[in-house]
BARO-638999 format. One record per residue (C-alpha): residue number from 0; x, y, z. Coordinates in pm, 1 decimal. Example, Ala and Ser with C-alpha at 12.3 -4.5 7.8 and 13.67 -1.06 7.14 Angstrom:
nr,xx,yy,zz
0,1230.0,-450.0,780.0
1,1367.0,-106.0,714.0
% end
This chain:
nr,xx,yy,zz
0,5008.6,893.8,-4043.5
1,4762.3,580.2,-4013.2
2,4735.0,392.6,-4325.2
3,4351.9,543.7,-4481.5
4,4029.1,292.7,-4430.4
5,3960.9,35.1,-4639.1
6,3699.0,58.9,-4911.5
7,3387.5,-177.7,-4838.8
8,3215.6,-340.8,-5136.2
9,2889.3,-404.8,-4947.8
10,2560.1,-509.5,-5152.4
11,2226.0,-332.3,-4984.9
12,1869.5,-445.6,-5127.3
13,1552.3,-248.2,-5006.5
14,1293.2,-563.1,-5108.7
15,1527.2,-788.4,-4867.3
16,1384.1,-831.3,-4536.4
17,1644.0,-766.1,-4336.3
18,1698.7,-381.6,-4230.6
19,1866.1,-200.8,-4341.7
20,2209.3,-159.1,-4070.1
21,2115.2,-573.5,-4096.1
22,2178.7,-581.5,-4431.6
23,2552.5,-336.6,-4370.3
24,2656.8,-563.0,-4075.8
25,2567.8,-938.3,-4258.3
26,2811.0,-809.6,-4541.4
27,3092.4,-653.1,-4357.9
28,3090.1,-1009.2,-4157.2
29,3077.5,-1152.2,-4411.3
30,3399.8,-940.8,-4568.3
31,3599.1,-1037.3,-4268.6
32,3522.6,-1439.3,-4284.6
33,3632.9,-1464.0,-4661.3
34,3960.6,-1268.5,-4579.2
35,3902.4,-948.5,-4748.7
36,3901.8,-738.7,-4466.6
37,4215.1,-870.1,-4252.1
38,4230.1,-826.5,-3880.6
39,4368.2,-441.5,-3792.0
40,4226.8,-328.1,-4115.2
41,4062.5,-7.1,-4079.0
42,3713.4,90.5,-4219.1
43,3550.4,416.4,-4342.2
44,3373.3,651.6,-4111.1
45,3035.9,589.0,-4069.4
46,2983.2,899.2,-4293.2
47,3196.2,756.9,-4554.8
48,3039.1,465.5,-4542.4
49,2676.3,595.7,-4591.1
50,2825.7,813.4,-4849.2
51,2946.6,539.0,-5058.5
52,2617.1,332.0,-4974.7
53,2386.5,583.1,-5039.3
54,2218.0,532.7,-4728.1
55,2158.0,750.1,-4420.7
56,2414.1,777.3,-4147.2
57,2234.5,661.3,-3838.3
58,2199.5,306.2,-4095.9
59,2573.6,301.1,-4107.1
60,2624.1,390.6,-3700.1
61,2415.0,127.6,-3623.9
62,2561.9,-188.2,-3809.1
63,2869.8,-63.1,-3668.0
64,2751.5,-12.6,-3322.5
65,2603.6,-379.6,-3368.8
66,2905.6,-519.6,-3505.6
67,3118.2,-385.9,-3238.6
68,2892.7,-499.8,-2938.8
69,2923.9,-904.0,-3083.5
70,3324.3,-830.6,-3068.0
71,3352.9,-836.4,-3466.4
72,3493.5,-420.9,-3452.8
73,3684.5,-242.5,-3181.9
74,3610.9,133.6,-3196.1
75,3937.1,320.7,-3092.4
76,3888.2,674.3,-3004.7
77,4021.1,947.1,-3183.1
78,4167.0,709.5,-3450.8
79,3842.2,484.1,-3623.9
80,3710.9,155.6,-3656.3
81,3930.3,-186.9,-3673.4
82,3894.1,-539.9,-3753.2
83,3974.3,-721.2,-3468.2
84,4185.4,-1052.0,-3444.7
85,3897.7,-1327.1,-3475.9
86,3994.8,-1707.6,-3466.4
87,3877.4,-1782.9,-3811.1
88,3666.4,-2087.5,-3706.2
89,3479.8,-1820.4,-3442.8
90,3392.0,-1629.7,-3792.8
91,3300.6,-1912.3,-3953.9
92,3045.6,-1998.4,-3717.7
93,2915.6,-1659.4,-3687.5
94,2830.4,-1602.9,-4077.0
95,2689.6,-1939.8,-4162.6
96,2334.0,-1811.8,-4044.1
97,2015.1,-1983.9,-4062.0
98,1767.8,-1859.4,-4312.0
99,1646.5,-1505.9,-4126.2
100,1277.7,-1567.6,-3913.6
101,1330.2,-1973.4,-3829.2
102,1490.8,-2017.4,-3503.3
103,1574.5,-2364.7,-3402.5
104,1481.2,-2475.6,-3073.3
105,1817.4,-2539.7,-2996.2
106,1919.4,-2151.9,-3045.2
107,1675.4,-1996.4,-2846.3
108,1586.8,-1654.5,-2795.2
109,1456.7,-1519.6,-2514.0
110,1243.7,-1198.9,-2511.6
111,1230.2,-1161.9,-2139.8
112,1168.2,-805.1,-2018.5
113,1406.1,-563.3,-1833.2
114,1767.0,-723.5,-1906.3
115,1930.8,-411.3,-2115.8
116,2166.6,-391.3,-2393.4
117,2518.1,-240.9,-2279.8
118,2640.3,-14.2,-2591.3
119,2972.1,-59.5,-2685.0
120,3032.2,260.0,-2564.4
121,2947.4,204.4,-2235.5
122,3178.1,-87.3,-2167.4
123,3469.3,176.7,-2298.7
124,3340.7,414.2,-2029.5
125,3320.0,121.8,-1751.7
126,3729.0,33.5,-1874.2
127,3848.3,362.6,-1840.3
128,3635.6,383.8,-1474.6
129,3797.2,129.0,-1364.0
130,4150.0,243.8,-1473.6
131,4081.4,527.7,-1258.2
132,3974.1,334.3,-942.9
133,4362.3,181.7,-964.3
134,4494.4,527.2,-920.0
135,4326.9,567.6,-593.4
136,4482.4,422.3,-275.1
137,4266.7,100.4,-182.3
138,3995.5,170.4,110.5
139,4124.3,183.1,495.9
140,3853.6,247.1,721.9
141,3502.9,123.3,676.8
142,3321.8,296.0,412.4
143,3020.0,599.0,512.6
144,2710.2,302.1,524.0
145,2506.4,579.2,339.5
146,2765.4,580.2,74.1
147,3074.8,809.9,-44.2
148,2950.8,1187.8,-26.2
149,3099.5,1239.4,-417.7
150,2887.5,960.9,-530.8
151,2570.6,1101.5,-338.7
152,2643.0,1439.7,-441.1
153,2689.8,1296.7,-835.8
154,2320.6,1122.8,-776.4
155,2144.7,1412.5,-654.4
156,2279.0,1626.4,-915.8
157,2189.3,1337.0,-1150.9
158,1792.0,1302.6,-1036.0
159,1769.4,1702.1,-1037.7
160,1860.9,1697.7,-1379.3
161,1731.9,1416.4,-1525.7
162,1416.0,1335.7,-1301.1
163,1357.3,1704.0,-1164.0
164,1381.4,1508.7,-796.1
165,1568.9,1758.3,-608.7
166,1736.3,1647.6,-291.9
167,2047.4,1672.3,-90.4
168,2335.2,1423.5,-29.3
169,2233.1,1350.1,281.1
170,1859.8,1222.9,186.1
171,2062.3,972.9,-2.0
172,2160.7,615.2,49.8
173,2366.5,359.9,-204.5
174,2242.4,38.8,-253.2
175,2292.4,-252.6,-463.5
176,2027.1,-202.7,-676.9
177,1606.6,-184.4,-580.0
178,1533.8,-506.8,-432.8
179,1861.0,-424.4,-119.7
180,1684.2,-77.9,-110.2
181,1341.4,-249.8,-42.8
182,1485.9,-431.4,174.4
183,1632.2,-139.2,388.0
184,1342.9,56.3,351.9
185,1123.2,-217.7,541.6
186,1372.7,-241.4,729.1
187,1335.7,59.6,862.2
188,939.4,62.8,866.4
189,948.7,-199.0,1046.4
190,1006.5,22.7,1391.1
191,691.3,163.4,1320.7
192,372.9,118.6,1546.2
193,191.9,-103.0,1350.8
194,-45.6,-411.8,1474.9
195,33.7,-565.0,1143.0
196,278.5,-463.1,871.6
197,118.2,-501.9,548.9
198,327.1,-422.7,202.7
199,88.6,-306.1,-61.5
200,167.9,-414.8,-433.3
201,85.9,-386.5,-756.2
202,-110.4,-730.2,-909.2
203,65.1,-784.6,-1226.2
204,387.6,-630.5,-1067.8
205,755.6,-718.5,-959.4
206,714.7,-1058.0,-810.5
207,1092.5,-1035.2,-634.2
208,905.7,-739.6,-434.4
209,703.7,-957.8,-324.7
210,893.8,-1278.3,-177.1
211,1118.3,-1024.9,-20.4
212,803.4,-842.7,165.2
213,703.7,-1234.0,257.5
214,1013.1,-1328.5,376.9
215,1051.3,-976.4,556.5
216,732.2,-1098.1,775.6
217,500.3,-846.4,625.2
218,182.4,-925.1,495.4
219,118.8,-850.6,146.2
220,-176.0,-721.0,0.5
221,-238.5,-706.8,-431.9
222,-399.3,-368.9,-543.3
223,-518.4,-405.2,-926.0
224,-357.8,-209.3,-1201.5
225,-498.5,-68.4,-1501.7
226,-341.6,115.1,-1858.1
227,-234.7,411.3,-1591.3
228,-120.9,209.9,-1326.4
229,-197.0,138.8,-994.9
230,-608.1,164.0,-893.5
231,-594.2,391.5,-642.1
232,-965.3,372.5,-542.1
233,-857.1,-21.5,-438.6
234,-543.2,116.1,-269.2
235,-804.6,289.1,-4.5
236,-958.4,-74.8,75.6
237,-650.7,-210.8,188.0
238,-598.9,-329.2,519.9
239,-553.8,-39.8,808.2
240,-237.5,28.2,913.7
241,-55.8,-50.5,579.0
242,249.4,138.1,619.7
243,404.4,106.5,271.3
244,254.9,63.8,-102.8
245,569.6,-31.4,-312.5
246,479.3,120.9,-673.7
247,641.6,200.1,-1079.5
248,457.0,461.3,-1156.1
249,672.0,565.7,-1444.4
250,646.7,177.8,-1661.1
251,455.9,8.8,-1452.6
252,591.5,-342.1,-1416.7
253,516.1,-566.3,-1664.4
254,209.5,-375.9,-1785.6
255,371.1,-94.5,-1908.3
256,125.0,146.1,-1767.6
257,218.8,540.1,-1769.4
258,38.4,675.9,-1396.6
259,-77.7,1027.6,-1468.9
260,-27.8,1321.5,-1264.2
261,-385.9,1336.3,-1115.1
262,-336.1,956.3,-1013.9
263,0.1,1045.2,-879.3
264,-140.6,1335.9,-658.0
265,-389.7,1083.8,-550.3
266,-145.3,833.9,-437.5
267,14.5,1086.4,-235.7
268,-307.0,1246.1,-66.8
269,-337.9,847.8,39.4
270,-23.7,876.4,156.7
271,-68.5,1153.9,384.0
272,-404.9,1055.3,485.9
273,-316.6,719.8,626.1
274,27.7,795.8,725.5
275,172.3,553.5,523.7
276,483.1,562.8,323.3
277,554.5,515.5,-100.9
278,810.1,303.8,-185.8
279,862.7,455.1,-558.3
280,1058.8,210.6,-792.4
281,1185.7,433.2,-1094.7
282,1372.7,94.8,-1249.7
283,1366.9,245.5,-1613.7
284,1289.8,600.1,-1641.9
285,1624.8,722.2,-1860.1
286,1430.0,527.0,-2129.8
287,1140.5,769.1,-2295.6
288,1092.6,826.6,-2605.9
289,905.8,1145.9,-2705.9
290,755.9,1183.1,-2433.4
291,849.2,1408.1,-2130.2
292,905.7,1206.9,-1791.2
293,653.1,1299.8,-1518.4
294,724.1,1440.2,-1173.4
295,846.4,1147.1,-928.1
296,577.3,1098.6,-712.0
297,867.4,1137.8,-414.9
298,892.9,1482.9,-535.9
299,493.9,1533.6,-494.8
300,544.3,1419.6,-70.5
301,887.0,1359.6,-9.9
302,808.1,1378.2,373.7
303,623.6,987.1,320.7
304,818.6,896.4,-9.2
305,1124.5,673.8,-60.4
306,1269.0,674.5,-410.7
307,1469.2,380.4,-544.0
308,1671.0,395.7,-910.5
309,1964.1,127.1,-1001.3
310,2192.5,102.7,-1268.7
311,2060.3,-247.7,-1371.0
312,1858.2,-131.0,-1653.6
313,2173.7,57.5,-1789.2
314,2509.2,-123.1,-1690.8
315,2341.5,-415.0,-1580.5
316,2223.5,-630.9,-1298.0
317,2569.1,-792.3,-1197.2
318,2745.6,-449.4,-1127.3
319,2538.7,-391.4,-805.3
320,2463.6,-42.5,-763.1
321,2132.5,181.7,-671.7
322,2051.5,413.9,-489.5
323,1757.6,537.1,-300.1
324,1606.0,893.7,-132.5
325,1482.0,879.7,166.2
326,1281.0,1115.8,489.2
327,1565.2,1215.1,750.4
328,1415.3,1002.9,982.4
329,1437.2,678.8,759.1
330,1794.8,717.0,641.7
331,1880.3,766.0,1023.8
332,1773.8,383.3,1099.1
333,1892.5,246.9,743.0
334,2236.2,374.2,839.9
335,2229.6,255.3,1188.6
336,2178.2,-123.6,1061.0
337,2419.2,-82.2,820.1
338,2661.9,25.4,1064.7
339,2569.0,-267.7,1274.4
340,2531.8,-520.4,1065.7
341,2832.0,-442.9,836.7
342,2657.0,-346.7,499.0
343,2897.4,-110.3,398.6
344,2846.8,-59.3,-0.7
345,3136.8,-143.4,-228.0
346,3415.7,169.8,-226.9
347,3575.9,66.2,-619.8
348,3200.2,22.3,-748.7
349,3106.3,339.1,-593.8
350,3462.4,514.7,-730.4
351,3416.4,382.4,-1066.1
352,3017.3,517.6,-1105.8
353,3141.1,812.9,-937.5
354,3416.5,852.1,-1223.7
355,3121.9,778.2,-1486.2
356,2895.7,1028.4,-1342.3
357,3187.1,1322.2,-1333.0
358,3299.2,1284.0,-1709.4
359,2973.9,1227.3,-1876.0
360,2985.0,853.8,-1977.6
361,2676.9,822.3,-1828.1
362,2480.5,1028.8,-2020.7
363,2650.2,942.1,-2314.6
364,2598.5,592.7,-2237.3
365,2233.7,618.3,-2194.3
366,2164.8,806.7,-2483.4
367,2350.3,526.3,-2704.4
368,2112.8,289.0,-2585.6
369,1815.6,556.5,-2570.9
370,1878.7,521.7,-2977.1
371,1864.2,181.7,-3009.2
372,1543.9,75.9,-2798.3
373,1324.2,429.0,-2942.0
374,1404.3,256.4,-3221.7
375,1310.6,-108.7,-3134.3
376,984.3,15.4,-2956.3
377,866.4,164.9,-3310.4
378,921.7,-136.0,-3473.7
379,717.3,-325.8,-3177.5
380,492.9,-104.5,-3226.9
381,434.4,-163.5,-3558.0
382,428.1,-524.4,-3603.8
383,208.8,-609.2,-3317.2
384,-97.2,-342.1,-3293.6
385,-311.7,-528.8,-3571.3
386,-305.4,-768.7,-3332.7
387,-487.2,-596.7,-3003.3
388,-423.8,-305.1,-2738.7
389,-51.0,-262.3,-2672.4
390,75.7,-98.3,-2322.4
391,435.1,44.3,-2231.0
392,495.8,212.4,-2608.2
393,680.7,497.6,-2602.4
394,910.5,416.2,-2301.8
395,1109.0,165.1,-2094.4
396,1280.7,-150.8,-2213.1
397,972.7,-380.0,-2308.0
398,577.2,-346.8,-2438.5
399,270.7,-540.2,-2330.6
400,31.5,-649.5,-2602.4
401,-320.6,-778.0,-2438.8
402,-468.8,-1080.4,-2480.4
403,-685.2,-1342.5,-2310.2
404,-518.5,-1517.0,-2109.4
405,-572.3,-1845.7,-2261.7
406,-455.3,-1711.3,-2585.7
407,-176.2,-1527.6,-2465.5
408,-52.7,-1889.7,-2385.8
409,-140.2,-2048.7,-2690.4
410,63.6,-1787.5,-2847.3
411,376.9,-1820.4,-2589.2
412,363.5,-2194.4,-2650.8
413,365.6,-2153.8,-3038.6
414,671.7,-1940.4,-3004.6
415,853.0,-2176.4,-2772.1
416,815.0,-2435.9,-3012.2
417,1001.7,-2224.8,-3236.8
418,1291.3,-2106.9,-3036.8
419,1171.7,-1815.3,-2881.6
420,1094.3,-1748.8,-2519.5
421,798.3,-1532.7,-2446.6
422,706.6,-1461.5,-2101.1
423,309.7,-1370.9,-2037.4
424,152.2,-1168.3,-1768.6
425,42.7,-1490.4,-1567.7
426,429.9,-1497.2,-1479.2
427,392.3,-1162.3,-1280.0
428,38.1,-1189.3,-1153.8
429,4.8,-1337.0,-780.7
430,-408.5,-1277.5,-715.8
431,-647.5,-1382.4,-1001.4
432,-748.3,-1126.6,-1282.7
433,-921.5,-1128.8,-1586.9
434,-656.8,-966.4,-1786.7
435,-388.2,-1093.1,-1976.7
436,-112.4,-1031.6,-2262.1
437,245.6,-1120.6,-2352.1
438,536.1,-937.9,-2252.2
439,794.5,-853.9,-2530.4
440,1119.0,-763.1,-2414.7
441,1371.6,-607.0,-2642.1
442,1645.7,-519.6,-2453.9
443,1995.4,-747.5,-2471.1
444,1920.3,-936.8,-2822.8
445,2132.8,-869.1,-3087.5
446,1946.0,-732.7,-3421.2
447,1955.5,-1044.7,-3565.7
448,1787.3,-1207.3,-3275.1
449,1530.0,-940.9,-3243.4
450,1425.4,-934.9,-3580.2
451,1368.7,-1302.9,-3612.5
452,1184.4,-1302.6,-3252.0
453,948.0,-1064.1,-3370.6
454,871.2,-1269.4,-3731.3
455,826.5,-1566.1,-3531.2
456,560.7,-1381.9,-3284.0
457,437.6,-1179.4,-3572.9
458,330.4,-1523.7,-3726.6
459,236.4,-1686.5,-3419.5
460,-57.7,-1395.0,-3389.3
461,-132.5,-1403.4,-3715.1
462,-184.9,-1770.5,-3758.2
463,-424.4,-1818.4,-3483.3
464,-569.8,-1452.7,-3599.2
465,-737.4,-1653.4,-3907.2
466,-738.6,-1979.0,-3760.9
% end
């Protein structure tokens, strides 16, 4: 038998301004620096612990979780929660902390927007994935350029389930993430018969969409956004013979904006009416929080549709891996430059999200950091509405509070001086607009970090409030 879990004389106060799971985490550190929680020691469950705290569990999961993901806990399965072996001048650093809310320049924080937060449990997942790509003989031939059929048949199932997107294997290619799926799907459009290929986009919006579409040769033309997206009304006034709009319906990018079905069927009427094709960007829609997703708009004309989703907003941006759906006719020419050209996707990427996909992990992983962003977009939420019209609550990875555009400045300069990086919507608009905001991105910081971002924006808006 293991030896049983170690008591943990931790001191909670409710007037403290930390949080709560802040509060848990600060003094279990704190219980390994001074030695009285030794490296392989074993704590309670986190049902123990709230027990003995008096606090709820999901408090308890979360210092743990927290704890864990900064490398101070290693969560074995089926056995509990350990100390791990720290260098003792590593803890030291760690738990001398600045006074909570005063970030030094020098230790900044950066609140950019759509850079996730891997839960521990997801880099587990991603081990044991990879333990199962070295049981598999390594790759002979060249790869299928449209990707392994398991992997395509794990991602259709995936998007039935999850996005209500149904579609075969073969309507599916794997990328490495949106932007290379962009890029094929131009690609591709590119044969078309058009006197001039012109790439509609959203103005704020995804400015790497952008300098690829310009680098691609196309012309690019902005379309306006609103609070539900893309203006569809300016849409009609673009060019003729704009083959492609490239949209996010689901979280618009940066504004947050949720399109509505009635928008979405009007995008698509364009669509057939001008013969052009949607490039649909879905870059964060595993993350909503009590709200049902809407249809893809793919799903509403998947005849002039291409769909792209990645795994950059859930594993992460350096793994490499998307995916996109695509008309017969489309996939036929991606494939054929693939072929050509040797783009053949990675085989051990695609085994190991393959091998994530068939056990679960996936989900699982993605509903451990569903948990911790609903979370962080209450507390957003919150703190910052006194303070003017907010866009993107309830889903994705970041939230938009408006602003003049000089003031939304002012504000990102007050918070640079203190340590905190705040990107506004100037950064993502290309054509000039009378709106602006700040973007607050939430994703990757640790709680600490969050927390003390947010008190130094919170003060920042509330200085030049009364000023």
């Amino acid at each position: 038998m293991g030896m049983p879990p170690n008591s943990l004389s931790v001191a909670v106060d409710r007037s403290d301004r930390r949080t709560l799971p802040v509060q848990v985490a600060d003094g279990i550190r704190a219980a390994i620096d001074r030695g009285a929680l030794v490296p392989g020691a074993r704590l309670p469950s986190t049902r123990a612990l709230s027990d003995e705290l008096g606090l709820a569990r999901a408090v308890a999961e979360k210092a743990y979780e927290q704890l864990i993901a900064e490398g101070w806990l290693d969560a074995r399965r089926g056995s509990g929660t350990y100390v791990r072996d720290i260098p003792h001048a590593v803890r030291s650093r760690r738990t001398s902390r600045r006074t909570p809310h005063t970030p030094l320049p020098s230790e900044r924080i950066s609140l950019r927007p759509g850079i996730p937060w891997t839960p521990p449990r997801a880099s587990e997942a991603w081990r044991r994935a990879w333990r199962d790509v070295g049981t598999a003989p390594p790759p002979g031939a060249y790869p299928d350029p449209a990707g392994s059929l398991e992997l395509r048949r794990r991602i259709a199932d995936l998007l039935g389930r999850t996005r209500g997107l149904h579609t075969d294997p073969d309507s599916i290619v794997v990328t490495t993430g949106s932007i290379h799926g962009l890029d094929l799907a131009l690609g591709a459009l590119s044969t078309t018969d058009c006197v001039e290929h012109v790439l509609a986009l959203e103005n704020p919006g995804y400015r790497a969409a952008a300098a690829l579409a310009a680098h691609r040769g196309w012309a690019v033309h902005d379309v306006p956004v609103d609070r539900e997206g893309l203006v569809i009304e300016r849409l009609r006034s673009a060019p003729r013979g704009t083959p492609a709009v490239y949209v996010t319906p689901s979280h618009q990018y940066p504004t947050g904006g949720l399109m509505p079905i009635g928008r979405r069927r009007a995008l698509a009427d364009w669509a057939r009416q001008t013969g052009s094709t949607i490039i649909e960007d879905d870059y964060d829609s595993e993350f909503r929080y009590g709200i049902a997703p809407l249809p893809t708009v793919t799903e509403l004309v998947p005849d002039r549709a291409v769909y792209l989703g990645t795994v950059s907003k859930t594993l992460g941006a350096g793994v490499r891996l998307g995916w996109m759906v695509a008309p017969p006719t489309l996939v036929d020419r991606i494939t054929e430059t693939r072929r050509a050209i040797g783009d053949h996707p990675s085989v051990p990427i695609q085994h190991a999200m393959t091998a994530l996909l068939r056990d679960g992990e996936w989900d699982r992983s993605v509903r451990a950091a569903r948990r911790i962003y609903r979370a962080r977009d209450r507390v957003v939420a919150a703190a910052l509405s006194r303070f003017g019209e907010l866009r993107g609550v309830g889903a994705g990875l970041h939230t938009v509070l408006v602003l003049d555009p000089a003031v939304a400045r002012e504000i990102a300069a007050v918070c640079a001086d203190n340590g905190v990086d705040l990107p506004t919507l100037a950064h993502s608009t290309r054509s000039p607009t009378s709106d602006g905001g700040i973007v607050v991105g939430y994703g990757a910081l640790a709680e600490d970090q969050f927390e003390r971002a947010l008190q130094v924006l919170v003060d920042a808006l509330h200085d030049r409030s009364v000023s």
